[in-house]
N, C-alpha and C positions, 0 to 999 in steps of 0.2 A: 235285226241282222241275223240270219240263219248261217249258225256253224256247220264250215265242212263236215259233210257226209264220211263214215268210214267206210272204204271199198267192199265190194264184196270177195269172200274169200276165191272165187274164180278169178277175178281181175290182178287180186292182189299176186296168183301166182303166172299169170300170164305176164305181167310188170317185172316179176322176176327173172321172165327166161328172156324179156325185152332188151336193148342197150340199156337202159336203168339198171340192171339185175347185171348181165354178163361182163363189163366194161369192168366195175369194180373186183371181179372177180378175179379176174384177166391178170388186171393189176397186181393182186395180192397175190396171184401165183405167180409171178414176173417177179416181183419183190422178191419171195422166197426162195428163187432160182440164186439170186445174188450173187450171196457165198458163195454157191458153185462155182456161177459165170466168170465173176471178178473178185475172188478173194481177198482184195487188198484191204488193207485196216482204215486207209483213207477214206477209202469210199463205203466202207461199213460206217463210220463214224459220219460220212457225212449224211448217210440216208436215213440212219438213227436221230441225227439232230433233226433232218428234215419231217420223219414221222414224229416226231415228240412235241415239236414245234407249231406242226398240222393238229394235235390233239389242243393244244393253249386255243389255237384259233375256233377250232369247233366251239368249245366255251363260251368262247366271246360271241360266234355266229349264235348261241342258242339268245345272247342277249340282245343283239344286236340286227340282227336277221330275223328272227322269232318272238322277239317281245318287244322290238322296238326299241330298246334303252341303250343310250350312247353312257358308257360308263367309262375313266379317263385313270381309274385306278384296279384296273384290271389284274396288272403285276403284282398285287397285293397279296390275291391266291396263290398264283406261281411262284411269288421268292418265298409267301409263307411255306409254301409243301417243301421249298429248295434247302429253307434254313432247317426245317424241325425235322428231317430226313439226315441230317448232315450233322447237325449238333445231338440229335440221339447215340447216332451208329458213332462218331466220334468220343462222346465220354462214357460210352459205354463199351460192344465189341464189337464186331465188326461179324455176326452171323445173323444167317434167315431170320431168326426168333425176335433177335432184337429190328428187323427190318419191320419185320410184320408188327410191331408195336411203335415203331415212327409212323409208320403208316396208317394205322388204325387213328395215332393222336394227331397226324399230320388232317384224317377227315373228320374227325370230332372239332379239330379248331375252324376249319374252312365252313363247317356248319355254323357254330356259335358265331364267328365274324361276319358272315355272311348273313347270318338274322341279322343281328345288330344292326350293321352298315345297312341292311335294308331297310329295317324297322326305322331306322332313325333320314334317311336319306329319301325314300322310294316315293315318300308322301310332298315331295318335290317334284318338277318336272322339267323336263327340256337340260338346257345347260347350267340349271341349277344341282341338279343332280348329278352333273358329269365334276360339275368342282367338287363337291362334295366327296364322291368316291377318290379326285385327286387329292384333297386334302387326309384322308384317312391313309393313302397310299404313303404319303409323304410325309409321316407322321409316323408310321415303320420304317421307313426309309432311313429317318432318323435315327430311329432308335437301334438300326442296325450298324448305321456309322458310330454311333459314339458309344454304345456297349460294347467297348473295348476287351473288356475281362472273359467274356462270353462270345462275341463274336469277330473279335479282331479285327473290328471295323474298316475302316477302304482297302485294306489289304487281305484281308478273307482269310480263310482257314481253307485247307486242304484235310482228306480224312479217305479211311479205307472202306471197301464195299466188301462185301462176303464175297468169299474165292470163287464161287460159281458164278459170279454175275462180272469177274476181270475179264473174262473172257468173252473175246468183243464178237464172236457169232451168237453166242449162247445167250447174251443180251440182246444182241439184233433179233434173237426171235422171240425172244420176250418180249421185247416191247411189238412185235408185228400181234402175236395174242394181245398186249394191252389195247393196241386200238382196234383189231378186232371187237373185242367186247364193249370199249365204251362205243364205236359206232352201232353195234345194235343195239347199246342199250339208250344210243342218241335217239336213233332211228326209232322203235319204240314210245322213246318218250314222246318228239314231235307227231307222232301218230296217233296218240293218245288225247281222248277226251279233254286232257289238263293243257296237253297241247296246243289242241283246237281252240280255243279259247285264247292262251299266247296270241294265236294269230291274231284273231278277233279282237286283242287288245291293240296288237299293231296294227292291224286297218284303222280301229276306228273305239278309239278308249272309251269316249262320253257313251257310244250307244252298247257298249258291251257294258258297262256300269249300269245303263239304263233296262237293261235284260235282265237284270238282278246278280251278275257275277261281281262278288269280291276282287276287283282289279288287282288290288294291296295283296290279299295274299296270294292272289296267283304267278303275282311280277314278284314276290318272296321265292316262290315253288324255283320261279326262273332263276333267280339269282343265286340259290344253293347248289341246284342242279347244276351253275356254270362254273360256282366257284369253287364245290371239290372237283369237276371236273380239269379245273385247270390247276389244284393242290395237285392232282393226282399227275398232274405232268409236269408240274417243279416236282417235284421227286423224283420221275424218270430225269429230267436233265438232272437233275442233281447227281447222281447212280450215276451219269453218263459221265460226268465234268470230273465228279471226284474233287472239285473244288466247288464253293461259292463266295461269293461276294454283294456287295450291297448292289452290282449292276441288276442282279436279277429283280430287283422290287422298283428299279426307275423306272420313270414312266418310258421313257425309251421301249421297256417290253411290253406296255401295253397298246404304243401307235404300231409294234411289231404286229400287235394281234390284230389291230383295225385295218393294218397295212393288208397281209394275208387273206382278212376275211373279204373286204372290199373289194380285192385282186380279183380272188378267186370265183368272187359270189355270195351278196348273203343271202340266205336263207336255203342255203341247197347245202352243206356240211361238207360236200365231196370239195367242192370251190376250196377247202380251207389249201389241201394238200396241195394244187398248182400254188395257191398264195404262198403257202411254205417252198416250198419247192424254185418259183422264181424270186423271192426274196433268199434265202438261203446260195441260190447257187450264184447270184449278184455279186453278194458279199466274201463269196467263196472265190470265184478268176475274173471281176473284172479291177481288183488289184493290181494283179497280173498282168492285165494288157497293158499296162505302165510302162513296160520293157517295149514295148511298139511304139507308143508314143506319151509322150509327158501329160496329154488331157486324161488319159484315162487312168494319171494317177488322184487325180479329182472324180473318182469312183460314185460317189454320193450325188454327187449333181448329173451324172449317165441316171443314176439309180430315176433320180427324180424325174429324170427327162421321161426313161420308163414309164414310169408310174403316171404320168402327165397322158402317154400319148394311150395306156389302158384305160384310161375313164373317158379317153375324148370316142376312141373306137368299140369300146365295149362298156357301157354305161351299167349296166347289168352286172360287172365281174366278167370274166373267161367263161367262166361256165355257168353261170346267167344266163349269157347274153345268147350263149349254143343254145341252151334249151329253152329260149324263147320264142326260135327261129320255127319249131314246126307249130308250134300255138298260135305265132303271126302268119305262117301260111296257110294254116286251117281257115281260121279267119277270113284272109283276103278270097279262099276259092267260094266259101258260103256267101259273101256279097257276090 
């Protein structure tokens, strides 16, 4: 099985000036318009959950989408960045310096737990490995409810951020830089060598094993690259909430990440953001339409009817199943 080819650098910048390249672009400068358009704090906070939320999902798509591996304790990364973010800046002060040292210890632990849980889980497969990652999940989970002295168990703690990050524009474009960077440096990675091979373990594991690549440690490579990516976005929610609680590490936030990525699209990264984007704003006014009528205070079963009639019409994700539409029409003109 011959690994995809890397473009040539003509193609690669002609793709850029394409709908691939300009859409996203589009995007991010429509985002950054925001504050201007609509200042309100609501709708900052909620486009801030929505992008932070889109960065958890990417995560999961690099495992999910890119390497194949359905992993069920995904939340593990994400409450760990949320608690070790929250419990530093709290017993210690509340400035940059100490931020910039939760965060450095917040990707030292997502590294260490992320070997481990590999190392010890990965040489498994299928739904063997999906408990496995559940069972480590919840087994934090634990330890976050009943370390009472330390984490205040189901009732959480609350703690201050550094005065320049209260301010809820000055964080909204922080975090638009933060996924700036991890999307190219998503984008990057899946384009990369180490990448190509992800695939090649997702089409078809036995004959990429059989070509002499170490399956084990490149389905490692994936799993650290998903899981500070997704530490590094419990600690933006965290920064955002100003609170946490043991919710962040349920498994709850990780069928959030399978919910999103699935929505959206796996294996295409952008998919993550619609998935964030229509799960986020679901949960956000169809509460609301309760005042219309009493079914739509049963919010959660609208959701699922959703969710139902996206995989029955677009099998692929949202943005999948778009950009399979001119590969299928290619297709049918060459017969």
């Amino acid at each position: 099985m011959a690994l995809p080819k890397s473009q040539p650098a003509g193609l690669s910048r002609r793709k850029f000036l394409s709908v691939s390249g300009w859409v996203p672009m589009a995007a991010l400068l429509l985002l950054a318009l925001v504050p201007a358009l609509s200042p309100s704090r609501a709708t900052l906070n909620l486009l801030t959950q929505i992008i932070i939320l889109a960065v958890f999902a990417m995560s999961y798509d690099i495992l999910l989408g890119y390497t194949g591996i359905v992993s069920f304790g995904h939340a593990l990364f994400f409450g760990s960045g949320a608690y070790l973010v929250g419990l530093i800046i709290k017993h210690s002060e509340p400035t940059l310096g100490y931020l910039l040292l939760a965060v450095l210890g917040t990707l030292l632990f997502a590294l260490v737990i992320s070997v481990l849980i590999g190392y010890l889980s990965l040489r498994v497969k299928d739904v063997y490995y999906a408990m496995i990652t559940l069972a480590f999940a919840e087994f934090f989970l634990i330890i976050a409810q009943k370390w009472r002295s330390v984490t205040n168990g189901d009732d959480g703690f609350s703690f201050r951020v550094p005065t320049m990050l209260q301010h809820r524009v000055v964080y909204y474009y922080l975090i638009l830089a933060f996924v700036v960077v991890t999307l190219v440096f998503l984008r990057r990675f899946i384009h990369s060598p180490t990448g190509r091979v992800l695939i090649a373990i997702r089409e078809n594991e036995k004959r990429a094993e059989f070509l002499g690549y170490d399956v084990l440690k490149f389905k490692l490579i994936s799993t650290m690259v998903a899981g500070v990516v997704a530490s590094l976005a419990g600690v933006a929610w965290a920064l955002q909430q100003q609170f946490i609680s043991p919710g962040v590490m349920a498994v709850d936030k990780t069928i959030d990440a399978l919910l999103m990525t699935i929505i959206g699209g796996t294996g295409t990264l952008y998919g993550a953001f619609i998935g964030s984007g229509l799960i986020s704003l679901a949960r956000e006014y169809l509460p609301e339409l309760a005042e219309i009528h009493p079914v739509f205070g049963h919010w959660y079963i609208l959701f699922g009817l959703l969710y139902i009639l996206i995989v029955l019409f677009f099998p692929g994700g949202i943005l999948g199943t778009f950009r399979g539409f001119p590969r299928k029409r290619k297709s049918q003109e060459e017969r």
